[in-house]
VEXBALO-704502 format. One record per residue (C-alpha): residue number from 1; x, y, z. Coordinates in steps of 0.05 Angstrom, whole numbers, plus 32768, in hexadecimal, padded with zeros to 4 digits. Layout:
   i   c1   c2   c3
 NUM    X    Y    Z
...
% end
This chain:
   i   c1   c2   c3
   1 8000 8000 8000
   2 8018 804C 7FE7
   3 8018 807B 8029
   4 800B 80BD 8009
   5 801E 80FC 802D
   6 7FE7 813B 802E
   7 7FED 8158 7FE7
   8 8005 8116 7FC7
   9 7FE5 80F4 7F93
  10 7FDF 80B2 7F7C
  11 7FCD 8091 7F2C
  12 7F9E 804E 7F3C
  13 7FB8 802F 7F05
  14 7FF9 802B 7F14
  15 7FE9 800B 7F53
  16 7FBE 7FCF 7F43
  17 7F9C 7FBC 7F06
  18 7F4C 7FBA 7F27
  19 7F3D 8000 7F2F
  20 7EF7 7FFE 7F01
  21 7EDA 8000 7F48
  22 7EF9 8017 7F91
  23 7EE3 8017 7FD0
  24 7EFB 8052 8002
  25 7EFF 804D 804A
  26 7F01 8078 8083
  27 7F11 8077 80C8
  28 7F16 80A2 8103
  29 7F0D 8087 8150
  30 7EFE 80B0 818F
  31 7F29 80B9 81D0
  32 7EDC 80AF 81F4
  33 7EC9 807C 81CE
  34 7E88 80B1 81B7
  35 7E7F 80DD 8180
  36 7E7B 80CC 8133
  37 7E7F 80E8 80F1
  38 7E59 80E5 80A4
  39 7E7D 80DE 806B
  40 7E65 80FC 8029
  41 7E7C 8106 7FE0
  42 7E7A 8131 7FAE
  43 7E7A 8121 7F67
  44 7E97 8165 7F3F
  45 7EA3 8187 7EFD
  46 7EE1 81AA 7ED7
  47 7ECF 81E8 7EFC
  48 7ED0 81C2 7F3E
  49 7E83 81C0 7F4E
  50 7E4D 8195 7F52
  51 7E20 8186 7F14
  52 7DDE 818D 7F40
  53 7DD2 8179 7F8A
  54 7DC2 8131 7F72
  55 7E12 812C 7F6D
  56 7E17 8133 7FBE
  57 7E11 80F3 7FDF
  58 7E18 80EE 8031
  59 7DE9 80C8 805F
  60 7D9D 80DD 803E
  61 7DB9 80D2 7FFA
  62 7DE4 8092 7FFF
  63 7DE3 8074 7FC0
  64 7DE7 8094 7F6E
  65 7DB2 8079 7F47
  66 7DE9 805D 7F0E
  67 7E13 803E 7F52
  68 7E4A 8060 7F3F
  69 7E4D 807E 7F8C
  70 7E3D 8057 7FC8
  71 7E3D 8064 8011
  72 7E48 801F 8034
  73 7E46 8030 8075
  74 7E78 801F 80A9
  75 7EA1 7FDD 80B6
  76 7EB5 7FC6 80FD
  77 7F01 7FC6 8100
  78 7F37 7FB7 8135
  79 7F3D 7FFF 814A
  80 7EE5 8010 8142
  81 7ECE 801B 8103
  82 7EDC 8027 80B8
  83 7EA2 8055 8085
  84 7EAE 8034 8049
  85 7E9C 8058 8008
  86 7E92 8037 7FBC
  87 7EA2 8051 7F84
  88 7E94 802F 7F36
  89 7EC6 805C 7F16
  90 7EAE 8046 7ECD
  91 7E64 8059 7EE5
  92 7E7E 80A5 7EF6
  93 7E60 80D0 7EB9
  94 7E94 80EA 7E8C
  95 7E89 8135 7EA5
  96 7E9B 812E 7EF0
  97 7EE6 813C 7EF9
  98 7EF4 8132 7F3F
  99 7ED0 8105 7F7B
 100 7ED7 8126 7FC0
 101 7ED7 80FE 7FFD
 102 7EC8 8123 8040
 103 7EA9 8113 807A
 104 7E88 8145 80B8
 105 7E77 8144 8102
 106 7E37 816A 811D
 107 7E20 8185 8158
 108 7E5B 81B2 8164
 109 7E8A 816B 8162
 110 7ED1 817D 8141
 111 7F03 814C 811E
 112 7F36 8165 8147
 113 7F14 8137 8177
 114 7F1C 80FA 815D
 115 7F61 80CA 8154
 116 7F7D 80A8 8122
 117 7F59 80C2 80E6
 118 7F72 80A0 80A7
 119 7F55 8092 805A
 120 7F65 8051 803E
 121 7F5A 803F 7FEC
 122 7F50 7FF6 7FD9
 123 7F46 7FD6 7F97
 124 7F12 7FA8 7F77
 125 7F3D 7F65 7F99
 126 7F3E 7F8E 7FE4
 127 7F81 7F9B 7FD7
 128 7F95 7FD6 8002
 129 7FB3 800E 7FCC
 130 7FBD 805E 7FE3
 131 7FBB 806A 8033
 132 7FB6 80B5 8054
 133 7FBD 80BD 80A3
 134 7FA9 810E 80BD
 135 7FC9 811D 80F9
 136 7FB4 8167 80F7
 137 7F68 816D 80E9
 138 7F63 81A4 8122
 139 7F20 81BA 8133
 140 7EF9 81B6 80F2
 141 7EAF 8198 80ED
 142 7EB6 817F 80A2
 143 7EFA 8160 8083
 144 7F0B 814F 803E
 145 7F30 8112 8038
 146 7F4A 8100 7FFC
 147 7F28 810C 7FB2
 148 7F2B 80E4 7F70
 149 7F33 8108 7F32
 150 7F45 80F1 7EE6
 151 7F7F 810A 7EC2
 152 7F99 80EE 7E84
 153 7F60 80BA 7E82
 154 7F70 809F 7EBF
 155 7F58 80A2 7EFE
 156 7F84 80BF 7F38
 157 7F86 80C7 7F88
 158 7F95 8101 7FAE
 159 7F9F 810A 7FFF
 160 7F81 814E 800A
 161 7F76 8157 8053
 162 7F55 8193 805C
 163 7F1F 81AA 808D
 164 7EDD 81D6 808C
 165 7ED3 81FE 80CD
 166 7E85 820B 80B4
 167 7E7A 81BE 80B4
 168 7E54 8198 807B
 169 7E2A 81CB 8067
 170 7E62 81FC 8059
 171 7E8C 81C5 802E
 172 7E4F 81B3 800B
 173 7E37 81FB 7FF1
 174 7E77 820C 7FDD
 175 7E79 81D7 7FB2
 176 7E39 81FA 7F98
 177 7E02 81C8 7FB9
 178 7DC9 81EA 7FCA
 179 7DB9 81E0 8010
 180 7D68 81DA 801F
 181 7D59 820F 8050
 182 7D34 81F0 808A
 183 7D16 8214 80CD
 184 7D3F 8213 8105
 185 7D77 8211 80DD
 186 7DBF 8228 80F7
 187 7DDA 826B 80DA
 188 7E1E 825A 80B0
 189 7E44 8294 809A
 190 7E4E 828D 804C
 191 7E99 829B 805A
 192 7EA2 826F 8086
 193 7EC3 8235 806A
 194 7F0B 8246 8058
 195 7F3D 821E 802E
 196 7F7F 821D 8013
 197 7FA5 8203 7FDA
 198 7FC9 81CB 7FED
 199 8019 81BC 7FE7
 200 803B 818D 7FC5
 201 8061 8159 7FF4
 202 80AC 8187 7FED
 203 808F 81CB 7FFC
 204 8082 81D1 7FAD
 205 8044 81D8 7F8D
 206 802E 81A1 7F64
 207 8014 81A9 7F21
 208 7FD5 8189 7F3C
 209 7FC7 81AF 7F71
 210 7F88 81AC 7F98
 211 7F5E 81CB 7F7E
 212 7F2B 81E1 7FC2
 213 7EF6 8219 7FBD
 214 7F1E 825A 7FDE
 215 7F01 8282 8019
 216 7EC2 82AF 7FF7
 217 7ECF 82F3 800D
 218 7E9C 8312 8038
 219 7E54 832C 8016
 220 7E23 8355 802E
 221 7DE8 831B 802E
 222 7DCC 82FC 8067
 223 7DF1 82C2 807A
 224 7DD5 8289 805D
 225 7DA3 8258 808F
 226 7DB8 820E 8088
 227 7DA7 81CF 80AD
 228 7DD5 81B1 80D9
 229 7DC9 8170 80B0
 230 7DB6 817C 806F
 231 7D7C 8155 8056
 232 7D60 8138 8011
 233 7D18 8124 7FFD
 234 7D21 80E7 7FD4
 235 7CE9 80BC 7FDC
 236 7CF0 8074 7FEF
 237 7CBF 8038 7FF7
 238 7CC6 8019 803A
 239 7C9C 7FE3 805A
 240 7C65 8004 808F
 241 7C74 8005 80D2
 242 7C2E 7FE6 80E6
 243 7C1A 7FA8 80C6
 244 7BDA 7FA9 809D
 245 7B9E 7F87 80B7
 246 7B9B 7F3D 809E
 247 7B5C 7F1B 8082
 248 7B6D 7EDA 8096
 249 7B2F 7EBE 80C3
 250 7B68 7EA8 8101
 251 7BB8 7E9A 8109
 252 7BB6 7E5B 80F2
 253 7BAE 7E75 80AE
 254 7BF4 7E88 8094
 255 7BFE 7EAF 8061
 256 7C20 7EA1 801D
 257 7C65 7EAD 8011
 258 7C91 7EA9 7FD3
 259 7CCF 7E8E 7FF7
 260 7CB6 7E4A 8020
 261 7CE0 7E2F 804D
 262 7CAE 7DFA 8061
 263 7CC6 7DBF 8032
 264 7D15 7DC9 8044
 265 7D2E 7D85 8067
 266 7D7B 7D91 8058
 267 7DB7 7DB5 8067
 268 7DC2 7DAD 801D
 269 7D7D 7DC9 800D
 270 7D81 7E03 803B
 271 7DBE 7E16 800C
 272 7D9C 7E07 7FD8
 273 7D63 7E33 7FE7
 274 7D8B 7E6B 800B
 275 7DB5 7E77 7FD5
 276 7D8C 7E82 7F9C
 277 7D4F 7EAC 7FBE
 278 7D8E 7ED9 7FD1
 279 7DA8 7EDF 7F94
 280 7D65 7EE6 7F70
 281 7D52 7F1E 7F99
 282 7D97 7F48 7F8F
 283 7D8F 7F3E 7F4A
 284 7D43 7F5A 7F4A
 285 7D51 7F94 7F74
 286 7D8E 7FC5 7F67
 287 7D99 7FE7 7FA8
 288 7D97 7FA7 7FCB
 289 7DCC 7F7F 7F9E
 290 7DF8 7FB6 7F96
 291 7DF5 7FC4 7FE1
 292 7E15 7F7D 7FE8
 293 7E41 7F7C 7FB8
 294 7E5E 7FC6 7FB7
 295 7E93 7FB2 7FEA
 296 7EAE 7F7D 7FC2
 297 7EC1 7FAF 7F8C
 298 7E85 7F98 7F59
 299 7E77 7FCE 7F2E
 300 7E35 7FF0 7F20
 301 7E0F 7FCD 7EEC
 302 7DDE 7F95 7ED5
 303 7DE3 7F5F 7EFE
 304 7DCB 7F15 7EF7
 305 7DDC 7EDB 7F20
 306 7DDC 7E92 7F15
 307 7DDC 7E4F 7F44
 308 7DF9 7E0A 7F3B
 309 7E23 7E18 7F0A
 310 7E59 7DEA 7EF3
 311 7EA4 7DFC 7EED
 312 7ED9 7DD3 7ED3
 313 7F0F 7DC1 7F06
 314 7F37 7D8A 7EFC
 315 7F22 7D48 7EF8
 316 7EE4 7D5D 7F22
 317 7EB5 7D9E 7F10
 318 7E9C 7DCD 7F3D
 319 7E61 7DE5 7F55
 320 7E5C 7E21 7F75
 321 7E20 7E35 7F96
 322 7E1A 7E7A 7F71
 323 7E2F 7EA8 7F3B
 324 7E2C 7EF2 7F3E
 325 7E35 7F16 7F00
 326 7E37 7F5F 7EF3
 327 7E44 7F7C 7EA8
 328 7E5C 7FC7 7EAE
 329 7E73 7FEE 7E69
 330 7E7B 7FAA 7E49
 331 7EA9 7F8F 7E7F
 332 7E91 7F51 7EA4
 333 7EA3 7F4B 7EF6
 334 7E8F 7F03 7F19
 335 7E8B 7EE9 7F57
 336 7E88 7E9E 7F6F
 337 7E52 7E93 7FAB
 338 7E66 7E5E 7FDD
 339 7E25 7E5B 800E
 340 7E1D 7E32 805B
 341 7DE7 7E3B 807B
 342 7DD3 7E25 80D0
 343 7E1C 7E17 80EF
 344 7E3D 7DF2 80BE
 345 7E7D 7E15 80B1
 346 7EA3 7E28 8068
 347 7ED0 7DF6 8050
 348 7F1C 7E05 8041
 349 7F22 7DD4 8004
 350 7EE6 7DF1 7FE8
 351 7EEE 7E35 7FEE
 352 7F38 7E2A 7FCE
 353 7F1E 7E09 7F93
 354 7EF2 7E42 7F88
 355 7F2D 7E74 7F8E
 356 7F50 7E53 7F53
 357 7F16 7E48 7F2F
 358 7F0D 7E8D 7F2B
 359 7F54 7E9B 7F27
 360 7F56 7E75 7EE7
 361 7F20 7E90 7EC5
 362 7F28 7ED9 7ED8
 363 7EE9 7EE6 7F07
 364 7EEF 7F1E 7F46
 365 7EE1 7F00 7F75
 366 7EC1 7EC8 7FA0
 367 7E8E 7ED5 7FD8
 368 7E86 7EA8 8019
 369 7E41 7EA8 803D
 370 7E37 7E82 807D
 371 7E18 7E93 80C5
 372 7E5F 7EA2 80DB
 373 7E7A 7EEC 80EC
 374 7EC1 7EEF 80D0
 375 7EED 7F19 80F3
 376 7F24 7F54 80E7
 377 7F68 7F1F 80DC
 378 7F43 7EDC 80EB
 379 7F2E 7EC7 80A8
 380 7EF8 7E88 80A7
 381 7F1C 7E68 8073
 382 7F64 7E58 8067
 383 7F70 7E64 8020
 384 7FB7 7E61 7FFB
 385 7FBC 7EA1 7FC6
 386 7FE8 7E91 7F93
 387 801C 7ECF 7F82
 388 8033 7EBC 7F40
 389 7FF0 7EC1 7F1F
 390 7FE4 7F07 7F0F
 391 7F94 7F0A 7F0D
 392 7F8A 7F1B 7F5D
 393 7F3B 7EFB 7F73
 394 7F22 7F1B 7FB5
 395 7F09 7EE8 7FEB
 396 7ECB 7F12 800D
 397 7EA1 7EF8 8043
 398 7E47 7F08 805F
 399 7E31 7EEC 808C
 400 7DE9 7ED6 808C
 401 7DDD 7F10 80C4
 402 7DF8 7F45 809C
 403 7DCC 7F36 805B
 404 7D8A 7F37 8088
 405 7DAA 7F7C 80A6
 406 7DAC 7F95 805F
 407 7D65 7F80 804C
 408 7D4C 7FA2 808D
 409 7D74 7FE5 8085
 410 7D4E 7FED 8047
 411 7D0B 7FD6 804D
 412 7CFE 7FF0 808B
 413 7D2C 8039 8091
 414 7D4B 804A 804C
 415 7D0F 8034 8015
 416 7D18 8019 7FD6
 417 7D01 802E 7F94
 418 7CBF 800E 7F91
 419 7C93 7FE3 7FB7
 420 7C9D 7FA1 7F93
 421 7CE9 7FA6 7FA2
 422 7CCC 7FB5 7FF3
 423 7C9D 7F77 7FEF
 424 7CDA 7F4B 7FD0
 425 7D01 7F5B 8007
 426 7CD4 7F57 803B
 427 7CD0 7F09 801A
 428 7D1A 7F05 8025
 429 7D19 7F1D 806D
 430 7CE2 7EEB 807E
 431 7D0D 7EB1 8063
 432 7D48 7EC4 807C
 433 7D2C 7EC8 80C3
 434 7CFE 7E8D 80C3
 435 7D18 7E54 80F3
 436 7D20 7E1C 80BD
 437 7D42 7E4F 808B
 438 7D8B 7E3D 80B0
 439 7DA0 7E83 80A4
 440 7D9B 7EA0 80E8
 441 7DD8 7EBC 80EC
 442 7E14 7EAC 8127
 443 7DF3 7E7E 8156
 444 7E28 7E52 8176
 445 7E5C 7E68 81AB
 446 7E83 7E2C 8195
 447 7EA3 7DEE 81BD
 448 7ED6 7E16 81DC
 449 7E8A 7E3C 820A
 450 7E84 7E03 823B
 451 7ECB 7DE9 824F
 452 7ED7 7E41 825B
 453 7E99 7E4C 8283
 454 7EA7 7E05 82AB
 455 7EE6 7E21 82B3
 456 7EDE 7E65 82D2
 457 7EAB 7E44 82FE
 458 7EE4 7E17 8319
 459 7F1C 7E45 831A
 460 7F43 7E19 82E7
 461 7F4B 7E46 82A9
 462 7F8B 7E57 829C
 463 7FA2 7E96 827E
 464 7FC0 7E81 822E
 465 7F8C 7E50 822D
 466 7F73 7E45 81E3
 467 7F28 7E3D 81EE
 468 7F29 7E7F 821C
 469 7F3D 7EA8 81CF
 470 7F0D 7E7A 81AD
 471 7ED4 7E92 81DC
 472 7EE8 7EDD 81D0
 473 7EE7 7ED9 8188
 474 7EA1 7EB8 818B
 475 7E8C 7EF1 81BD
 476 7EA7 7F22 8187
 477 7E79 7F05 8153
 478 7E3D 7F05 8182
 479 7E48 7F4E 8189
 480 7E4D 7F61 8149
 481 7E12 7F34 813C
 482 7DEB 7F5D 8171
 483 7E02 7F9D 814C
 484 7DE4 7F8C 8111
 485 7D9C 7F7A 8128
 486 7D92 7FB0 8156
 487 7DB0 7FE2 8116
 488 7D81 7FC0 80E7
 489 7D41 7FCD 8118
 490 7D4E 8011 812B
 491 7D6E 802F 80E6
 492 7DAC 8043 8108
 493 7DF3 8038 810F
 494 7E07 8006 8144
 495 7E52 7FEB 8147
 496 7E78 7FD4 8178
 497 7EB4 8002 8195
 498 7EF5 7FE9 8196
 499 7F20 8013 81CD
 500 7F65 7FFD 81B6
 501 7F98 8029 8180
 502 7F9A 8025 8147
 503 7FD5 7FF3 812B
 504 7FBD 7FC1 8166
 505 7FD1 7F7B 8148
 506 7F80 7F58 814A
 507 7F9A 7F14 8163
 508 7FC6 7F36 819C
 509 7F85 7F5A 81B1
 510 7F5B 7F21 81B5
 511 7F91 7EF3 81E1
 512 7F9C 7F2F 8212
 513 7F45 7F2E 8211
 514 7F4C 7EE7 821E
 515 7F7B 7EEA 8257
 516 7F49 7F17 8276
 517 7F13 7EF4 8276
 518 7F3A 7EBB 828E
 519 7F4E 7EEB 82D1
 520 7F05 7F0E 82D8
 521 7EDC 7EE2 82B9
 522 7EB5 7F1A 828E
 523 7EAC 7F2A 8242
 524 7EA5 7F66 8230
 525 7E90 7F9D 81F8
 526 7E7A 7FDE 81EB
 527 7E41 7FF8 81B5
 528 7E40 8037 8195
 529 7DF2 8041 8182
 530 7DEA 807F 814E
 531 7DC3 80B0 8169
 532 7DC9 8098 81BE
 533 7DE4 80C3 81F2
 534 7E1E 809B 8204
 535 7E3D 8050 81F6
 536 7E13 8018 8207
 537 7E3C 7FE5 8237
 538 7E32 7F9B 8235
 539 7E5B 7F66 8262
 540 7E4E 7F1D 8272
 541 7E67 7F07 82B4
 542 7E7D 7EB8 82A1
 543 7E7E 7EB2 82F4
 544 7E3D 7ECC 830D
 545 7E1A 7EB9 82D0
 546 7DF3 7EFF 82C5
 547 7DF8 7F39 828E
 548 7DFD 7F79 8296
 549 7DE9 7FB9 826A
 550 7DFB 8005 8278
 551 7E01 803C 825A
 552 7E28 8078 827C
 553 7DFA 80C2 826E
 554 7E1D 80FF 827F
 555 7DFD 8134 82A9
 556 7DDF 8177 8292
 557 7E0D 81AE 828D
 558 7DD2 81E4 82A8
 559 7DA5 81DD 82DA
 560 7DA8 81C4 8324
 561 7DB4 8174 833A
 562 7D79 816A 8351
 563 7D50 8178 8316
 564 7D7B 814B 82EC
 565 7D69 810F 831A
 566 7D26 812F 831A
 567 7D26 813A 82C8
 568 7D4E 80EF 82C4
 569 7D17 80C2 82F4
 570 7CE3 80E2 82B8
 571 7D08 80C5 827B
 572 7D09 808C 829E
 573 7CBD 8080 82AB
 574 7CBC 8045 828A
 575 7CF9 801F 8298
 576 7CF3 7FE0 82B7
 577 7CEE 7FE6 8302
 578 7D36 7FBF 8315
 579 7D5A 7FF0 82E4
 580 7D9A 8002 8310
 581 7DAC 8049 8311
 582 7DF0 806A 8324
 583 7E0A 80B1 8338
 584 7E50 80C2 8315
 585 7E71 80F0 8340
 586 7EA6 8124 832F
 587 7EEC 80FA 8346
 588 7ED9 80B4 8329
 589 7EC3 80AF 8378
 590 7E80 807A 8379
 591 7E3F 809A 8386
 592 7DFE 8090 839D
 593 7DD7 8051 8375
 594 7D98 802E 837B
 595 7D65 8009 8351
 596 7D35 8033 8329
 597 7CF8 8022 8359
 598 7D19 8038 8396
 599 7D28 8078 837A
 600 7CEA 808C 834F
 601 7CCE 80A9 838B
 602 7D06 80C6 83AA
 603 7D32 80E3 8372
 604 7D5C 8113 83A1
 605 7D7C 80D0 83BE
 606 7D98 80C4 837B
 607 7DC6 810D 838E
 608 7E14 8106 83AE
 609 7E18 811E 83FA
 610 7E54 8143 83E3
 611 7E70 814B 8396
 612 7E58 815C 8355
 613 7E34 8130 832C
 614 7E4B 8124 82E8
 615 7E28 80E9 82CB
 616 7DF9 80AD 82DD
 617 7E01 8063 82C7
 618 7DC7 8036 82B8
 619 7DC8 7FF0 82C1
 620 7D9E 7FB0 82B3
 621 7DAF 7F6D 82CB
 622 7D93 7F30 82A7
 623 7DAA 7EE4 82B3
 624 7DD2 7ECF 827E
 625 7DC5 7E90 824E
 626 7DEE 7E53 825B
 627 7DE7 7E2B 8218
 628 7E19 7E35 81E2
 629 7DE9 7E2F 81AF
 630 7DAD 7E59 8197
 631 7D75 7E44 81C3
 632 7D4A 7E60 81EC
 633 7D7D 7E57 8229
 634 7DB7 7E5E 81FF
 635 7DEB 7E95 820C
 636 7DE4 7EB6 81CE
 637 7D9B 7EBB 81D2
 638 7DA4 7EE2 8213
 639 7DCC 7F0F 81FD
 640 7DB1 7F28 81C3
 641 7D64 7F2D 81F3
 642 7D9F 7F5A 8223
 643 7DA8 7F91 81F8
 644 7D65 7F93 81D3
 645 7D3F 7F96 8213
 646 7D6B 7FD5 822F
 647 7D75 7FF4 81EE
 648 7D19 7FF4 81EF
 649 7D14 7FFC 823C
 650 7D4B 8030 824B
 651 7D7D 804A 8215
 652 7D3A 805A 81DE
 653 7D1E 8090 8218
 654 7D5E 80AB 821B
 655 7D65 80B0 81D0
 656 7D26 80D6 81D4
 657 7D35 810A 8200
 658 7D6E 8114 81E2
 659 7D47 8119 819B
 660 7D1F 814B 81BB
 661 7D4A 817D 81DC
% end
């Protein structure tokens, strides 16, 4: 991978031969383990504006009708979390010059703020091409990363690293989108947003300079009212919220569906089955099979897909359970579909032969599916590349969990185009969650769950013991497993925060995790929820068998102690009666706790005899699931009720209040 240097500039060509389509990523992680930003793009012209405001694509705009831009939304990573943006570069229309990718904070949240903020380019294989760290963003509330741009016919890459005091809104007009006004709107100075020309690495000035809007010199108009957030009005078909009322004469009657699962007795018919009403529907509905498939660098295009094909190999053909095709400007890009469905797990020789099946015959890339969660450095397949043959294929995993996620974001938050498309997924989600459809996702802690929990009980687990790492990888699937169903119901972010630096080797991270719980006898993680005052907290104590949620508010900044216990006991009305809740005190000293009964009618007892408050944890308790596998007493099962149940009960009041103020 190229480290570029702010100014420098990179040709794609030069550095890997699948460049037809990209895929950028951004990260950024926060010393409190809160705060978050949007990333957007511009697509612009010669004279370095947009075409129209359809060419400005952020978090109400996510996609381009011709898929040429995509917003993928963010990855879990070692160090928290990566926004990943697509790009078909032979889908961008011949008149836009130059692709800007920026992202910006809100509510008065700087990227000075945040650590480790870094742009990362990777090819159609996943190969890792152009990298840009910023160690200076200061205290700006929008940031340019990087841009593409052609020259020559080809495409380039440029690390720009410049900020926008006057936030999105301010980067966005001056680009020449015309922000909606909208009452209530902030007042943003039309001069506010000032940039520079950008050096060369050398202290020259490179004959490609960046070419930024300059600093508008002050006018005598009223300065212009934007909304904090800008907003579109594209309409979108999404399923109601409140199901229609059925004709059926009583709930024995069931009603029809166009993807039974009824008649499936196999593991092999599951598969079967799985496979092709997945790739059936991606290939009927745009949004949805580009969504999947963006990542692995497929371009924008037609798409059709195939199952049971044969493919020579050898003495014995292949058959793969899936094609995917996609035909852009003439050019063909495939992708080879090896599907498992309930907990039977991908098989090394199998995925191999598909490697160099593809290898040989010049396809992109081949795509696992499975209930497993593959983690950052812990592939689920060992695979041998081989480095003399110079077509590269890209080995891309879903899980089962992350396809229903996918189905739900749009359906139910984002809309498709029309309601046919909404009833076809709303087919697919059905299917995919039945019982008998084996595509439930992670549901099986693994034979390491017992021998660990047996031995914590005893005392007998040793720190370096193997099955203590095995247990903490499964719990890191779980979580990220729990991410994605909570995200999917609420239309929100959720990922899991990762408190260690950046550069932290995965593997070393997960043994010193093991040897902790192998000392406490707790797991534990954190959830970021888009939108929630605060990081949800989830730990399962191995020796007292219970779970615990929290989430950690912090206090008003006006106002007197008492009416924040007063104003907090309110928000609270319906929380469940054995909520715990704890004063934070200035100091880190502990202070005053009880359950939410006790103090609903006595909120003043909730105040420090001496000290400031500064915060107040909440708690819930629940016993924790002993079964390793996905039952109703299983672990996993538990778990996943954990957070759902205090994300309703507690965290969703908070979000309101919060909404409202």
């Amino acid at each position: 991978m190229q480290e570029l240097a702010k100014g420098a500039n990179a040709t794609l060509a030069a550095l890997s031969e699948s460049v037809d389509s990209v895929v950028v990523g951004l990260d950024w992680t926060s010393p409190t383990g809160e705060g978050d930003a949007d990333v957007s793009v511009l697509l612009l012209d010669a004279d370095g504006k947009v075409r129209s405001d359809a060419d400005f694509y952020f978090y109400n705009n996510p996609v381009a009708p011709d898929g040429s831009v995509q917003l993928l939304g963010k990855t879990p990573t070692g160090q928290g979390s990566q926004d990943r943006i697509g790009f078909d570069l032979t889908a961008i229309p011949d008149e836009v010059a130059r692709i800007v990718v920026a992202a910006s904070r809100y509510e008065g949240a700087h990227f000075g703020e945040l650590e480790n903020l870094r742009l990362t380019l990777t090819d159609g294989s996943g190969t890792d091409l152009v990298g840009f760290t910023i160690a200076d963003a200061g205290p700006m509330s929008a940031f340019i990363f990087g841009e593409l741009y052609r020259r020559d016919g080809a495409w380039k890459f440029r690390a720009v690293g410049q900020g926008y005091g006057s936030g999105l809104a301010g980067l966005a007009t001056d680009f020449g989108v015309d922000i909606d006004d909208d009452a209530g709107a902030e007042e943003v100075p039309r001069d506010a947003a000032a940039t520079a020309v950008e050096q060369a690495p050398g202290g020259t000035r490179s004959e490609e300079a960046v070419r930024i809007p300059a600093p508008r010199a002050a006018e005598p108009a009223a300065p212009k009212k934007v909304p904090a957030r800008p907003r579109t009005a594209k309409k979108k078909v999404t399923l109601p919220k409140v199901a229609k009322r059925t004709l059926a004469e009583n709930d024995s009657w069931r009603e029809a569906r166009l993807f039974p699962v009824s008649a499936l007795k196999s593991d092999r018919d599951r598969e079967v089955r799985a496979t092709s009403v997945l790739l059936s529907v991606m290939a009927q509905i745009p949004e949805f099979g580009r969504r999947l498939t963006a990542a692995f660098g497929a371009p924008a295009g037609r798409m059709e897909t195939f199952t049971e094909v044969t493919l020579p190999h050898g003495d014995s053909p292949r058959r793969p359970d899936g094609v995917i095709r996609v035909e852009r400007a003439g050019k063909l890009w495939t992708a080879l579909v090896e599907t498992k469905t309930n907990g039977n797990a991908l098989k090394d020789e199998q995925v191999q032969a598909y490697m160099d099946i593809a290898a040989r015959r010049g396809y992109e890339a081949v795509i696992t599916l499975s209930n497993d969660v593959e983690l950052e450095g812990r592939p689920l397949v060992d695979v041998k590349i081989d480095g003399r043959r110079k077509h590269k294929v890209a080995l891309r995993h879903l899980s089962w969990a992350e396809v229903a996620h996918q189905a739900q974001m749009l359906i139910q938050h984002e809309g498709v185009n029309d309601a046919a498309h909404a009833w076809l997924l709303r087919e697919l989600l059905h299917y995919l969650q039945h019982e008998n459809s084996g595509c439930h996702g992670f549901q099986n802690m693994g034979a390491a769950w017992v021998p660990v929990r047996n031995g914590i009980d005893d005392e007998t687990l040793c720190q370096g013991d193997s099955r203590a790492l095995e247990v903490v990888e499964s719990w890191e699937r779980l979580v990220r497993q729990v991410c994605l169903r909570l995200g999917g119901e609420l239309g929100h972010k959720v990922l899991p925060v990762q408190r260690s630096r950046r550069g932290t080797d995965p593997a070393a991270r997960r043994a010193l995790l093991a040897d902790q719980l192998c000392h406490d006898g707790r797991l534990g993680a954190e959830l970021r929820i888009e939108g929630t005052p605060g990081v949800l907290s989830l730990t399962a104590d191995l020796r007292t068998g219970r779970l615990r949620t929290s989430i950690e508010i912090p206090a008003p900044t006006q106002g007197y102690p008492l009416t924040w216990a007063k104003r907090l006991i309110r928000r609270l009305a319906e929380a469940p009666a054995d909520l715990h809740v704890e004063t934070l005190v200035e100091g880190g000293t502990g202070g005053p706790r009880g359950t939410l009964e006790r103090l609903r009618p006595e909120p003043g007892d909730m105040l420090p005899k001496s000290g400031t408050p500064v915060g107040f944890r909440l708690s819930l308790l629940k016993t924790m699931g002993s079964t390793r596998g996905n039952a109703e007493s299983s672990f996993i099962r538990s778990v996943d009720e954990a957070v759902h149940r205090f994300h309703r009960t507690v965290v969703a009041h908070l979000e309101t209040e919060a909404a409202a103020g």
